[in-house]
N, C-alpha and C positions, 0 to 999 in steps of 0.2 A: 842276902839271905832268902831263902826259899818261904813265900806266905802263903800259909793255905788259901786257895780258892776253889769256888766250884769250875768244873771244866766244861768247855762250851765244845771241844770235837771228842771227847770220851765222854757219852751220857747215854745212859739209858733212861733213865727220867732226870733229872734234875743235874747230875754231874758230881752229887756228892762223892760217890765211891771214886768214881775220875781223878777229882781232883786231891780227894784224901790221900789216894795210891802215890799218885804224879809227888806232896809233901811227904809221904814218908819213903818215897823210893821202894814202892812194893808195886806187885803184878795186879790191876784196875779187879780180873779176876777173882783172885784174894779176899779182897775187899769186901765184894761182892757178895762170895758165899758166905762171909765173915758175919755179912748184916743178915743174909740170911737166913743161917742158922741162931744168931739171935734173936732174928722175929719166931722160927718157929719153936721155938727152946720157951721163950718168957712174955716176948713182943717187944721186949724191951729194942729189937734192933730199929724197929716199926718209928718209935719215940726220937732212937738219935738221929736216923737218917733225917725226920720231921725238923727235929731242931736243927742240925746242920744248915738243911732247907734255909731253915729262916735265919741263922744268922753268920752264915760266910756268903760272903759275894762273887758273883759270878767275876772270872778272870779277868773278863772285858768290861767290868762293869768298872764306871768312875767311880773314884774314892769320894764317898758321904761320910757324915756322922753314922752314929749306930742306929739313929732313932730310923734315917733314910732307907737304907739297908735293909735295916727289918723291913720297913712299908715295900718297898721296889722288890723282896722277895716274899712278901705276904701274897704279893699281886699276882709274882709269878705263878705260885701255887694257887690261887683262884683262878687263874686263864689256864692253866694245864689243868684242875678238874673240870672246867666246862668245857676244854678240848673232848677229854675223856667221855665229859657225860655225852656230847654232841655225836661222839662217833657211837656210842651205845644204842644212843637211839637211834642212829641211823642204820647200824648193824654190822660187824665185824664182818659177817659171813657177804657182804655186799664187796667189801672190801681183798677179802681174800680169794681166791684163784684157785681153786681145786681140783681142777682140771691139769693143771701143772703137778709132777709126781715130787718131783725136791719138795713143796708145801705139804703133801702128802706125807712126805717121810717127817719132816718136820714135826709136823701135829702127832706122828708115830712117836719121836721122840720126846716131845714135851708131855706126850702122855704117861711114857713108863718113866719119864723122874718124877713126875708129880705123884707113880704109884710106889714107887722107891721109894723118896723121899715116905710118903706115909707108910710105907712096911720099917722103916729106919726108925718113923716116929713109936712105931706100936712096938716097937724092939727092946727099944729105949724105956716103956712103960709112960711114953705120953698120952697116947691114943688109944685107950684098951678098944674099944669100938671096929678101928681097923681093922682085925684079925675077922671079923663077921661082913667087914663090906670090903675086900678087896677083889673075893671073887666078882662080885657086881662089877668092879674096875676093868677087871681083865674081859667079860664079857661086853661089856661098851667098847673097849676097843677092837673089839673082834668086828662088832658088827660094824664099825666105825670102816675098820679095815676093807670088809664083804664088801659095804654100800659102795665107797670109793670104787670097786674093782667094779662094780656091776655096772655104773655107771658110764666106766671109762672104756666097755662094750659096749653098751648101747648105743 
């Protein structure tokens, strides 16, 4: 029989959508936008991924009690937010390459679903707010846009 686990080669953070997909025989994708639109609907999706976290074990992980389990994935989740925090402070932008046009386009793209996704939310009647600051959005990317170009002259 097929036992949920978290997945250690399909993860974007922790493997829960991975491995949830991998047990129920759905597309990891799916998943994904599944938890997504949960967190941005209620937050509620925020909470199960969290629980998931703490109490299904990694696929490679030896079989413990519950009590192990929870602690061996309590830990995880402490050492992945001080990963997190460590590269914060150290700085994304140290890390990224923008000089390269693919990351270029990239940050282009994560920027108009992060503007989507909030014209979808103010559609919806989640976000009344949004309808007064998405011009602001669209003008950030513009210049976002410019700067890249100007730069990549110089």
């Amino acid at each position: 029989m097929n036992q949920l686990a978290r997945s250690e080669s399909d993860r974007m953070i922790a493997g829960v959508c991975g491995g949830l997909a991998h047990y129920l025989g759905l597309d990891p994708l799916l998943i994904r936008i599944a938890f997504v639109i949960l967190a941005l609907t209620n937050g509620v999706g925020i909470a199960v991924y969290a629980l998931l976290w703490i109490f299904v074990p990694g696929e490679n992980a030896v079989w413990h009690d519950r009590e192990t389990t929870v602690r061996e994935n309590v830990d995880e989740i402490r050492d992945t937010a001080a990963s997190f925090s460590r590269d914060a402070r150290e700085g994304f932008s140290k890390k990224w390459d923008w000089s390269t046009p693919g990351n270029v386009t990239m940050t282009g793209g994560a920027v108009l679903i992060g503007v989507g996704l909030l014209l979808l939310m103010q559609n919806l009647g989640l976000l009344r707010w949004v309808g007064r600051l998405w011009p602001l959005a669209l003008v950030a990317v513009g210049v976002v846009i410019l700067l890249n170009n100007l730069k990549e002259k110089v």
